[in-house]
Structures are given as structure tokens and as C-alpha cells.
C-alpha positions in Angstrom: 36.4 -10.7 43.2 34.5 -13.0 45.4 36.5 -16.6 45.7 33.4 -18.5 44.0 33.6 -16.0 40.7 37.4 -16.3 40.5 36.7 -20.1 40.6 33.8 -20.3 38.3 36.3 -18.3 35.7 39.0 -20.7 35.7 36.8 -23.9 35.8 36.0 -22.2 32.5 39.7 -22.4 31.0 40.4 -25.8 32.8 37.3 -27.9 31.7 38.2 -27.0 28.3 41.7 -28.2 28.8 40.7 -31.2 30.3 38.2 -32.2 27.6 40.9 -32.0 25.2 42.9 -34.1 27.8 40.6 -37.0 27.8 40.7 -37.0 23.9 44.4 -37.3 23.9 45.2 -39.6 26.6 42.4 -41.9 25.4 44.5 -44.5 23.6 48.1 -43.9 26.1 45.5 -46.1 28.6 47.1 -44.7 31.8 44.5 -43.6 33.8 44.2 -39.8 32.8 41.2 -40.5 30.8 39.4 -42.2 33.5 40.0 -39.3 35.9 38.6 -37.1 32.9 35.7 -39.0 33.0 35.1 -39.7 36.3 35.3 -35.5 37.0 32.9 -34.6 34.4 30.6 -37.4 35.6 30.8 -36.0 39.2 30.2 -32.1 38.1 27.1 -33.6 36.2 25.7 -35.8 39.2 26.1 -32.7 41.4 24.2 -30.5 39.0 21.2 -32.6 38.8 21.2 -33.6 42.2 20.8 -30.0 43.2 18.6 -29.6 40.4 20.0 -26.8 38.0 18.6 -25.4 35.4 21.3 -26.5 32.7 20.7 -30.3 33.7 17.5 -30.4 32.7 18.4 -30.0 29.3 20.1 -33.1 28.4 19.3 -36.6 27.3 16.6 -37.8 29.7 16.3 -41.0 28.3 19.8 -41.9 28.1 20.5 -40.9 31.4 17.4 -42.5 33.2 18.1 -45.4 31.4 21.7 -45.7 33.0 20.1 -45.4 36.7 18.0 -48.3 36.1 20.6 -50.5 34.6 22.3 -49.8 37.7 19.4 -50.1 39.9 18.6 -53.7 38.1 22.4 -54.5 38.5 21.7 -53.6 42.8 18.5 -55.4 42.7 20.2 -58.8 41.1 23.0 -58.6 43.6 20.9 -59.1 46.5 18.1 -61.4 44.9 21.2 -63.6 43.9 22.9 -63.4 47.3 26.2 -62.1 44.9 28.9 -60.2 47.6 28.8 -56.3 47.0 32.4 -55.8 47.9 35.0 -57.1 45.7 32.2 -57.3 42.8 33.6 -56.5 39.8 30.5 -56.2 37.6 29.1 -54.0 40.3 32.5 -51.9 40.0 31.5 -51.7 36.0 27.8 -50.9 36.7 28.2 -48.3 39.4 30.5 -46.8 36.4 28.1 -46.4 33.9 25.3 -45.3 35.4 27.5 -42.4 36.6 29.3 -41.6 33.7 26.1 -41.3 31.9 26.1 -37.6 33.3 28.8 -36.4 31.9 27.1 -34.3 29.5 25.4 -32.5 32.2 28.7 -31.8 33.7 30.5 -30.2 30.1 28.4 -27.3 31.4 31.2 -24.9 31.4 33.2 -25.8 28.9 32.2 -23.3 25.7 32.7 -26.0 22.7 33.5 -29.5 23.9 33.6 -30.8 20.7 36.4 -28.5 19.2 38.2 -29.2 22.3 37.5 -32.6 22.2 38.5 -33.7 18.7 41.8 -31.4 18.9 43.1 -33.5 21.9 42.1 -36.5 19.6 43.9 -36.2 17.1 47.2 -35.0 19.4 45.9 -38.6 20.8 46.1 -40.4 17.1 49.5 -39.4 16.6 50.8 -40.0 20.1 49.1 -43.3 20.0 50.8 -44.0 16.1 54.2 -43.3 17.3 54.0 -44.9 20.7 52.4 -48.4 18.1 55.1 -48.0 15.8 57.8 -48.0 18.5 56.6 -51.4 20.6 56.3 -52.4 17.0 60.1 -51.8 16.1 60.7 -53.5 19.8 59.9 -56.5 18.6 56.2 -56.7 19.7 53.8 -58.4 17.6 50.5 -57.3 18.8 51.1 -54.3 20.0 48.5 -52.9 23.3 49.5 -50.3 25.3 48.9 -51.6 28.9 48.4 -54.8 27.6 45.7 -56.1 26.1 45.7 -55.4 22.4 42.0 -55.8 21.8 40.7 -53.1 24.6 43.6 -50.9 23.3 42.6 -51.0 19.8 39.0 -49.9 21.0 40.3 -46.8 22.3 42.3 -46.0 19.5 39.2 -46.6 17.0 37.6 -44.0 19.1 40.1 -41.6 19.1 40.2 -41.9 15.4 36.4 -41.7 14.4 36.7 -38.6 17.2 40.0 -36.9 15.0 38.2 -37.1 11.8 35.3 -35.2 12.6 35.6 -31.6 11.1 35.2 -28.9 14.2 35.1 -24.9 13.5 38.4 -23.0 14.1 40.2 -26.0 14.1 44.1 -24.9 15.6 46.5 -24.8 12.5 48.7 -27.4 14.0 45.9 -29.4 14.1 43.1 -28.6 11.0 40.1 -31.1 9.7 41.6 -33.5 7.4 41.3 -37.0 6.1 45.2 -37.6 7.0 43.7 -38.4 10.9 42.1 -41.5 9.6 44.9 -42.8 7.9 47.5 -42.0 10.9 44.5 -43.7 13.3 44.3 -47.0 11.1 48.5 -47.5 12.4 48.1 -48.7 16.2 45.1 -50.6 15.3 46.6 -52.3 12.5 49.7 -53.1 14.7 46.6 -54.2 17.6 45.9 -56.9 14.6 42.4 -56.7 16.4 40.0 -58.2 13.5 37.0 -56.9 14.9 38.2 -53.1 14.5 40.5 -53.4 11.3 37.2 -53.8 9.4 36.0 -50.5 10.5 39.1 -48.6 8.9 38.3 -49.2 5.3 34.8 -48.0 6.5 36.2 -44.7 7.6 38.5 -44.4 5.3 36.2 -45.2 2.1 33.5 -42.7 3.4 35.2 -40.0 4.2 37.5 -40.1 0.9 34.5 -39.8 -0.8 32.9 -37.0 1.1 36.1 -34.8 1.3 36.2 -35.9 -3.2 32.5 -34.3 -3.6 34.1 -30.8 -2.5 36.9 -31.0 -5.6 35.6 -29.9 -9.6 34.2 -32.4 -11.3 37.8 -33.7 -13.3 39.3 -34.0 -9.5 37.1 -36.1 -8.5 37.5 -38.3 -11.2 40.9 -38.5 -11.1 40.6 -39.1 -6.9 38.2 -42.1 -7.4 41.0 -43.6 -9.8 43.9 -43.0 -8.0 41.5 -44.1 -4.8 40.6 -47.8 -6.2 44.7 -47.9 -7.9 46.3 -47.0 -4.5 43.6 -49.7 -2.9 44.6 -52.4 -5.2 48.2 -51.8 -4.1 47.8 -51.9 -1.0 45.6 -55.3 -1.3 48.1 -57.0 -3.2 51.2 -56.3 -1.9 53.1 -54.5 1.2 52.2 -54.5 4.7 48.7 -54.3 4.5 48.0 -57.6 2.0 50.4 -59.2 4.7 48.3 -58.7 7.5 45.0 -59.8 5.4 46.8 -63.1 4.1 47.7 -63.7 8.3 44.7 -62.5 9.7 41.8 -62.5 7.7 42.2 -65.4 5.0 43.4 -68.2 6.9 39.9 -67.8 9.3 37.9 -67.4 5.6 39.5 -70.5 4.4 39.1 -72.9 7.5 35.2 -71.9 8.2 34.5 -72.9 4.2 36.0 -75.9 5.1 39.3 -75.5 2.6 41.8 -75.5 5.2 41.2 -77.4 7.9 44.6 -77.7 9.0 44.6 -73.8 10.1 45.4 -73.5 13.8 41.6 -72.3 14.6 42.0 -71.5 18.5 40.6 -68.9 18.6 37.7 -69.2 16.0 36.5 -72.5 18.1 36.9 -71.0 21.6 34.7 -68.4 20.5 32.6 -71.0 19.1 32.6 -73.8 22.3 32.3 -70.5 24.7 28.8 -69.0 22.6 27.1 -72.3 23.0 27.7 -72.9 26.4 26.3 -69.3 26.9 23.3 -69.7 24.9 22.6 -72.3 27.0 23.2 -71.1 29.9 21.4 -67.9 29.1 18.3 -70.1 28.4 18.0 -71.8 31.7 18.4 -68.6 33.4 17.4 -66.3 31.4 15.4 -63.4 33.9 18.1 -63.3 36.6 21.8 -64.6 34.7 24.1 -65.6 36.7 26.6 -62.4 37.7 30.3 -62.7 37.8 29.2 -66.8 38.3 28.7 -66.7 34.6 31.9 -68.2 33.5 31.3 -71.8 35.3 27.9 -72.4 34.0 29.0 -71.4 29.9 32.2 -74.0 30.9 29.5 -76.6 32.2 27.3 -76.1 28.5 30.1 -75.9 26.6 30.6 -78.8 23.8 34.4 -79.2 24.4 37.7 -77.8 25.4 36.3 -77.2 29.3 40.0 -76.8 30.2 41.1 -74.3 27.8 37.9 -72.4 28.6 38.7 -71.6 32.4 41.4 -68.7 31.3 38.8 -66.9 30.0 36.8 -64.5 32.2 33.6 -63.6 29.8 31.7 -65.1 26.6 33.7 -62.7 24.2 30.3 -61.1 22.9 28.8 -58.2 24.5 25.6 -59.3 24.3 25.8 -62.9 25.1 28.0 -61.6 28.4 25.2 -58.7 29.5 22.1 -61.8 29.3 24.1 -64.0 31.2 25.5 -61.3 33.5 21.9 -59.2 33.9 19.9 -61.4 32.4 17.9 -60.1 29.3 16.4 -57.3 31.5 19.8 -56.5 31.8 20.7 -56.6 27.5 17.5 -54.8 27.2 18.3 -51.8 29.5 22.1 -51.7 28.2 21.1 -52.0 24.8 18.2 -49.1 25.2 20.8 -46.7 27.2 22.8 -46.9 23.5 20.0 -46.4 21.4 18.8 -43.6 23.3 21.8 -41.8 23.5 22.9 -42.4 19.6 19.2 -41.1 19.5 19.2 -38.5 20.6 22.8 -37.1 18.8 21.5 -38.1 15.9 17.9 -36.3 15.8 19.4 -33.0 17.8 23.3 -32.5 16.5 22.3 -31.1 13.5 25.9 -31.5 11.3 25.5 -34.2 9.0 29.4 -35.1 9.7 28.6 -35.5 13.6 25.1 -37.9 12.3 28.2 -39.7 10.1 30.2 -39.7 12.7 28.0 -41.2 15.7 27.5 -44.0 12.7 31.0 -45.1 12.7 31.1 -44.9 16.5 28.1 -47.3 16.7 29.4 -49.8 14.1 33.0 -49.4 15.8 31.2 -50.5 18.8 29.0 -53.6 17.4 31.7 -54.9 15.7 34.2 -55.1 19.0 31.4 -56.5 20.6 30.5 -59.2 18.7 33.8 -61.0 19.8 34.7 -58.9 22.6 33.1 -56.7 25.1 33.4 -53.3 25.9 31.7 -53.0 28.7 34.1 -55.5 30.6 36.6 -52.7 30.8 37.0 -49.6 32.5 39.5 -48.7 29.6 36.7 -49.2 26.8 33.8 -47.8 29.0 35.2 -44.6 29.8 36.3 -44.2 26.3 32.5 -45.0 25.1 30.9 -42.6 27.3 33.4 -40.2 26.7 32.8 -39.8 23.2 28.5 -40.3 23.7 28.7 -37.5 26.8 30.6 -35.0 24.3 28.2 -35.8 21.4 24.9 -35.5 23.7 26.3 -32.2 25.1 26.6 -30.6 21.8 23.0 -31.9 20.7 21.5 -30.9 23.7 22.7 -27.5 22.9 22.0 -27.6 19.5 18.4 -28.3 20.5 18.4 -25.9 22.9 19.4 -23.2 20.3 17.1 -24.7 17.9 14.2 -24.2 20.6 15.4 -20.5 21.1 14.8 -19.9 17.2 11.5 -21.3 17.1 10.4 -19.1 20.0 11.9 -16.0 18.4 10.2 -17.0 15.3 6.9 -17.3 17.2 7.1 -13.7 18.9 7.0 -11.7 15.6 
């Protein structure tokens, strides 16, 4: 057997291993998933670049779309005299405009997705136990590797990943409901608001999908038991704590019925959005690269001191215009669409359209006070999850194209 056969065979068994890997090790945040990513990306740059016939396949849009956010990214460096080396943004953009092929370079593994949600799941209970442990240690906001809020991110993902039903699921780890309720522990111990308002979202949704397969009197009896076991948990117990400490002290203050709540962070967020919308409107072709952060403290209506530990605007958006300018938001923002596009006109499965859903409201809702794509954490975990998702449409479509021929030829 030649040495490029024997190779090609156990790439085969490998690839498959190591897209279960980068589910699992997703929330753990120590560096496996990265080197997943990075891999795949690099298989898939190398197949296009040589032109193979499985490349061609994928999400054009999507991918062209990354090239020319990193392209613009290049172009503003040297229009704005910014240094190349030592660049941070540029270290984020060169990242995803590769990791964009990822897709292309799943080519050998036979079902990504089953592979991928398995090692998701083994990730949602690893990332639970490893949670509940810092939690017991005395840690109050628990983030593996530090920061809570890019930790909670990856956890969300690896959640919305676990629930997803797959065929031949492994016994140890079978399609069930039970993933999203394990998921919902390390980001409730992340106390990250942004994502603990995507749980109930999860967790409402796919209660009621997994209810519409009981007889009719079960499903009565679920919805019941489903609103009694919500009021509980609203009311009283851990949960109803970590509303009352999170969520209705920031409700009361911004109606104006206690304004003696310690609003930090509510008004940094606040002072740090107006000095960017500002600062996005005097500049608001070119921004203002990894500069941005001095011209939002110069707009900024107060607290200039406080500001200057912070290193972005806290909003996705806001922090692409000023970075990229809106050429850059628009690019960034079409790279998303297309590839939640194109899953959801070519995966076929209604649970994968549902699915992509909770990934893209996941994703808004972070980045409305945070930002994902300041992170190589968050950014491999994204495109991750979209190069898995686009693989499987692509050869959904693909299938779907061989019907119609066959269909054609009688």
C-alpha cells in the first residue's frame, strides 16, 4: 500500500476524532480547539488553492466574503500607516479570513456533525463539572482561563451544538433535552447576562418540540408540569437568586426606581457607546484600528479615567465601525448572513435551521455588550460551529443536486 493511500486512510479516522475534539474541548479554553480549527482551516486553504474538485462545492459567498474582510483589514493598515507586526486586530483578521475554510477542509471526515455534537456534549458535561468545582472553590464568576464572559460564549455554543439531534447517536451519549439543561450550569455560574437570556430560549423551544412527539394527555400534563417547575424555579432557589442579583437590580435603576444601585457597569457601557458613536461619525470610512480606544475616551461624556482599562466599546458592532470602519461592519456582518444563509436554505433538517437560529441569537445577544470577534477563544468557537454546519449543507445540496439529475435522466 503506497505511503499516500495508507495516509489518506487514517486522515479518515483522525479527522473524525479531531472534529469531535474541537466540540469537546471548546468550553476547557486551552488551546486544543484553536489547533482544531486552525488544521481544518489549513486542509481547506490547501484544497482550494490547488483547486480540487470538493472545494468548489462549498459556501462561495461566505468564504469570499472573509477574503475581502481581510483584504479591507490589509488595505486600512497601510492607508492608516497602523504597524503590521505586533497588530492585534490584524492577528484577529488574518484568523477569520482563514478559518472561513474550514468547511472545505472537513472533506474527509464522513459525518462531521455526528462527530461534532458527540464531542459536544462530552464538552457540556466536562465544562459543568469543571463550573461547579471553581464554583465550590469559592469563585464567584466562574471563567475557565479567565474571563467569564468569553467563556460563557463557548459554553453557549457547545450547548446549542449538544442539543442538536444527530443519527446513530453513541448510547453513552443519545439526543436529549438533558444537554440543555446540563449546558445552562457553567453559564449560569459565568453570571454572563448577555448569554443567560438565551437559556430559557433553548430550553423553552426545545421542551416544546421534544412535547409534540408525546400523545396528546402527555403533552398536557408536560406543559403543566413545564410552567409549575418554571414558577419554582422563578421564585425561589438558585435560579430566582441569580435574577434578583443580576437581572432586577439593572431593571430597577434604568426605570429610575433605584438609583442608589451600584450601576458600573450599565454606565460604562453607556459613557463608552457615546464616545464611539461619535467617534465612528467623524471617521466613519477608514475607523481608527487598534487607536480606537483613545478617540471613544476623548468623546466620552464622563468617567475618562475609568474608561482607559477597557480595550474595546463592548458591542460588536460599534467596535468593527470604529475598528474597519462601516466597510468593515458591512463585510463582517455579510460574512454571517451569508454563511447562516446558506445552512439555512441547504441543511435541510428543520432542527439544524432551529439550531443555526439559536446560534445566531447566541451571537447578537453577546455582542451587543461584548464582542466576539475580539477573541481568538470566541472566534474559533464561532467558525467552528458555522464550518461544521456549511459542510453538512454543502453536502446536503450536493446530494440534493444528484437527485434532481437522476430525476431528469428517466
Amino acid at each position: 500500500m503506497k505511503w499516500t493511500t495508507r495516509h489518506f486512510l487514517q486522515r479518515r479516522r483522525w479527522d473524525s476524532w479531531l472534529t469531535a475534539l474541537g466540540g469537546a474541548a471548546m468550553p476547557l479554553r486551552h488551546g486544543v480547539t484553536p489547533f482544531v480549527t486552525v488544521f481544518f482551516a489549513a486542509v481547506g486553504i490547501y484544497l482550494v488553492a490547488i483547486n480540487h474538485r470538493r472545494a468548489r462545492a462549498l459556501a462561495p459567498w461566505f468564504t469570499g466574503l472573509a477574503l475581502a474582510y481581510l483584504v479591507w483589514s490589509l488595505v486600512l493598515v497601510f492607508v492608516r500607516g497602523d504597524p503590521f507586526m505586533n497588530n492585534q486586530q490584524m492577528s484577529y483578521s488574518l484568523l477569520i479570513g482563514s478559518l472561513a475554510f474550514i468547511a472545505n477542509g472537513l472533506v474527509l471526515v464522513r459525518d462531521p456533525l455526528r462527530f461534532f455534537v458527540v464531542g459536544s456534549r462530552v464538552g457540556v458535561v466536562a465544562a459543568t463539572v469543571a463550573a461547579l468545582s471553581f464554583h465550590l472553590l469559592g469563585e464567584s464568576r466562574v471563567g475557565l482561563g479567565g474571563n467569564p464572559a468569553p467563556f460563557a460564549m463557548v459554553a453557549a455554543i457547545c450547548m446549542i451544538a449538544a442539543v442538536l439531534p444527530v443519527r446513530n447517536p453513541p448510547r453513552w451519549a443519545p439526543n436529549s433535552i438533558i444537554y440543555a439543561l446540563i449546558g445552562a450550569v457553567p453559564i449560569f455560574f459565568s453570571e454572563t447576562r448577555a448569554l443567560l437570556v438565551i437559556v430559557p430560549l433553548v430550553l423553552v423551544v426545545e421542551y416544546l418540540v421534544w412535547l409534540r412527539t408525546k400523545p396528546r394527555g402527555s403533552q398536557i400534563l408536560g406543559a403543566v408540569a413545564g410552567v409549575v417547575l418554571s414558577a419554582g424555579l422563578l421564585s425561589a432557589g438558585p435560579v430566582h437568586d441569580l435574577i434578583e442579583r443580576v437581572f432586577t437590580p439593572v431593571i430597577l435603576h434604568y426605570t429610575g426606581q433605584d438609583v442608589e444601585w451600584n450601576s458600573a457597569t450599565g454606565d460604562i457601557r453607556l459613557a463608552l457607546w457615546e464616545g464611539a458613536v461619535v467617534s465612528i461619525a467623524e471617521r466613519p470610512f477608514l475607523g481608527y484600528g487598534e487607536d480606537r480606544m483613545a478617540h471613544i475616551i476623548h468623546h466620552a461624556p464622563a468617567m475618562h479615567e475609568v474608561l482607559r482599562e477597557f480595550k474595546h466599546a463592548h458591542n460588536m458592532f460599534l467596535d468593527e465601525a470604529l475598528t474597519h470602519g462601516l466597510p468593515g461592519l458591512f463585510i463582517l456582518s455579510g460574512l454571517l448572513v451569508a454563511g447562516l444563509g446558506y445552512v439555512y436554505r441547504h441543511v435541510g433538517d428543520m432542527a439544524a435551521k432551529r439550531n443555526a437560529f439559536y446560534f445566531l441569537a447566541a451571537l447578537l445577544s453577546y455582542g451587543s455588550l461584548h464582542n466576539p470577534f475580539l477573541h481568538e477563544t470566541t472566534i474559533c468557537g464561532i467558525f467552528l460551529y458555522l464550518g461544521i454546519m456549511i459542510a453538512v449543507a454543502a453536502r446536503n445540496r450536493q446530494r440534493a443536486q444528484v437527485r434532481l439529475k437522476a430525476s431528469e435522466g428517466r
